[in-house]
Kinemage of the C-alpha trace (Angstrom):
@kinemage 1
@onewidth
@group {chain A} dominant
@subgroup {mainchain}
@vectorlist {calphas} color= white
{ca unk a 1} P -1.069 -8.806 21.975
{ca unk a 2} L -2.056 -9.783 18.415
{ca unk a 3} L -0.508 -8.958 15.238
{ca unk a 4} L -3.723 -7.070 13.687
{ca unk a 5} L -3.786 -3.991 11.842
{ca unk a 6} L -5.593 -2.635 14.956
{ca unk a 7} L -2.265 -2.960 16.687
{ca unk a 8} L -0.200 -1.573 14.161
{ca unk a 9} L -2.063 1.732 13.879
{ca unk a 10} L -2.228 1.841 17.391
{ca unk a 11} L 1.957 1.521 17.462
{ca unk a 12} L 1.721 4.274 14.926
{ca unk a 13} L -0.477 6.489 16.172
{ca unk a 14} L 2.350 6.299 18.774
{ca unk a 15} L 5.170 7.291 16.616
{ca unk a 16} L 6.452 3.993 16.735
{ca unk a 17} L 6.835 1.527 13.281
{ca unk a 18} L 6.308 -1.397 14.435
{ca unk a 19} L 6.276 -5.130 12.584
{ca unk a 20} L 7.464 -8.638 13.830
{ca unk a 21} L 10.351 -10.926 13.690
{ca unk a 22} L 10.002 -14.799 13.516
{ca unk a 23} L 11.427 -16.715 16.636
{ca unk a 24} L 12.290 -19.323 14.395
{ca unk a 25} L 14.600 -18.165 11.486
{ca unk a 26} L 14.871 -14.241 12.274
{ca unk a 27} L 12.395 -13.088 9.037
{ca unk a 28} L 11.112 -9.600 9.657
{ca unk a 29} L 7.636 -8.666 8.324
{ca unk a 30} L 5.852 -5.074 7.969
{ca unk a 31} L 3.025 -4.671 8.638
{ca unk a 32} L 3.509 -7.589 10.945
{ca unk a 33} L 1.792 -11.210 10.296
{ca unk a 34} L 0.689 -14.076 12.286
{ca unk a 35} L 2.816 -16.912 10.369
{ca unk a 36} L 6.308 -16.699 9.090
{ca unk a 37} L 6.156 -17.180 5.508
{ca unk a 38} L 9.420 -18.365 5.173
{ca unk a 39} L 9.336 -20.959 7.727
{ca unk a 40} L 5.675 -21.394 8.683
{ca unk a 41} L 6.547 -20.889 12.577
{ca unk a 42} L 3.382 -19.200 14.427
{ca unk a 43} L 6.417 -18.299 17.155
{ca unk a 44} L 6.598 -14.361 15.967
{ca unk a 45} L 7.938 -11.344 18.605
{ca unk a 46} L 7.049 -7.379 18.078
{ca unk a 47} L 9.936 -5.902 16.519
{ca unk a 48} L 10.345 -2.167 16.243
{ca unk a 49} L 12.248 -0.321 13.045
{ca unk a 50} L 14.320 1.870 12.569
{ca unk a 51} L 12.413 3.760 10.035
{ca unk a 52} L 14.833 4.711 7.763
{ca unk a 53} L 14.928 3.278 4.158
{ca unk a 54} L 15.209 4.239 0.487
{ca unk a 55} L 12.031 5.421 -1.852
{ca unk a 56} L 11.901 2.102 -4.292
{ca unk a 57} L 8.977 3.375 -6.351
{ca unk a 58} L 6.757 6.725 -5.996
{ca unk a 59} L 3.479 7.875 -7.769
{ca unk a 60} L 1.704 11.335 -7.785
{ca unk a 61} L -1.992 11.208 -6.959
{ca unk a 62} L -3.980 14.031 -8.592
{ca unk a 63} L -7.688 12.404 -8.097
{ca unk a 64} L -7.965 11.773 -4.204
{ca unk a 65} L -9.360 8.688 -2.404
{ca unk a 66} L -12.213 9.338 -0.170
{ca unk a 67} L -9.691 10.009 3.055
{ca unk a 68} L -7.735 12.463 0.999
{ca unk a 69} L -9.831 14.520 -0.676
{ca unk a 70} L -8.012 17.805 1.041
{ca unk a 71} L -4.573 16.641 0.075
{ca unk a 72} L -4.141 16.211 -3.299
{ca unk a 73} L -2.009 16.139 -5.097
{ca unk a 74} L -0.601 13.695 -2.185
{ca unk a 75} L 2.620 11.397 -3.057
{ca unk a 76} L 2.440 7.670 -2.100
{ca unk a 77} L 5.991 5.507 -2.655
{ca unk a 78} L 6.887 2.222 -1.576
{ca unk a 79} L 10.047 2.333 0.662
{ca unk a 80} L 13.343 -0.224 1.781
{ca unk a 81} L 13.631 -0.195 4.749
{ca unk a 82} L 17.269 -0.563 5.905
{ca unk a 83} L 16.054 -3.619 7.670
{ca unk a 84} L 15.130 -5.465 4.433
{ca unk a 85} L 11.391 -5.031 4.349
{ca unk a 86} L 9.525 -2.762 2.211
{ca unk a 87} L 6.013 -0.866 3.273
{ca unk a 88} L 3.934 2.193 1.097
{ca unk a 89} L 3.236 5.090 2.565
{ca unk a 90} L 2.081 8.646 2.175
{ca unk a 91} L 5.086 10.718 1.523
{ca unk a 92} L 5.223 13.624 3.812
{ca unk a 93} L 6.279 16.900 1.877
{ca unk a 94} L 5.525 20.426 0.995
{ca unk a 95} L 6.927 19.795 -2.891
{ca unk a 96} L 5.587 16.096 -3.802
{ca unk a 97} L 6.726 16.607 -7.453
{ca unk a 98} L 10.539 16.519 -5.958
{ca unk a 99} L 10.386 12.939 -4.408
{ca unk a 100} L 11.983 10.563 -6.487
{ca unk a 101} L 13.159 6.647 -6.132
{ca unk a 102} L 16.246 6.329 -4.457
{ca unk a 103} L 15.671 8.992 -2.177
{ca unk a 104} L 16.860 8.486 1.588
{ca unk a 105} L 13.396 8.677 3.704
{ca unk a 106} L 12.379 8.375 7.585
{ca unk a 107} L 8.928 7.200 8.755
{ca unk a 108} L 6.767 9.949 10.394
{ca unk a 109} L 3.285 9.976 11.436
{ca unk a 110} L 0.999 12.810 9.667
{ca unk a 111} L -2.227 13.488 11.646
{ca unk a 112} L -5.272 14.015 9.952
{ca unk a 113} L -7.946 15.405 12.639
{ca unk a 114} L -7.897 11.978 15.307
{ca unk a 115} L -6.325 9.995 12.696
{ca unk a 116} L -2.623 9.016 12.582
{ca unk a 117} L -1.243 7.916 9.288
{ca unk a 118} L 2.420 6.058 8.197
{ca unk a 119} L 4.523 8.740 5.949
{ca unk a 120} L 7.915 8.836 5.382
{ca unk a 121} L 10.052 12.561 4.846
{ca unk a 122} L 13.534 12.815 3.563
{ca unk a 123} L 16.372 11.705 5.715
């Protein structure tokens, strides 16, 4: 199995947050890559997180993008995870004006019709 965005929708579409680890010197990416940047090793493994993190930084969108016309205003923030990376993601909540950075979060999936997409609620 490849480590293509393909994949990694697919994982979390499945409920499952998926990146990789390098064989080599332990690194862990998300969303998962096909050469360690630390070492260069092309010897990378599926690794599976946790999901839980901390909100590092959090905007408000007012003016949707074309997949989010019916959401807005929809919150976006970029979170820690516990595991040292850091990914963005919709935040999933009823008052988006209440997120703020340093928040405790856990990835979720939100569906949208047949599409699944990466979100993060409070822990």
């Amino acid at each position: 199995m490849e480590f293509t965005t393909k994949f990694f929708n697919g994982f979390v579409a499945q409920g499952k947050l998926m990146g990789n680890r390098c064989k080599s010197c332990g690194d862990l990416y998300i969303p998962p890559r096909q050469i360690c940047s630390r070492c260069g090793s092309q010897q990378l493994e599926w690794h599976e997180f946790r999901g839980e993190g901390t909100l590092e930084a959090v905007t408000i969108n007012r003016t949707p993008s074309s997949g989010f016309k019916g959401r807005c205003p929809y919150t976006v923030g970029i979170v820690g995870l516990d595991e040292g990376p850091s990914i963005s993601g919709l935040m999933a909540l009823d008052e988006p004006e209440k997120m703020e950075v340093g928040t405790r979060v856990l990835f979720t999936v939100v569906k949208d019709g047949e599409k699944s997409i990466l979100a993060f609620k409070r822990l």
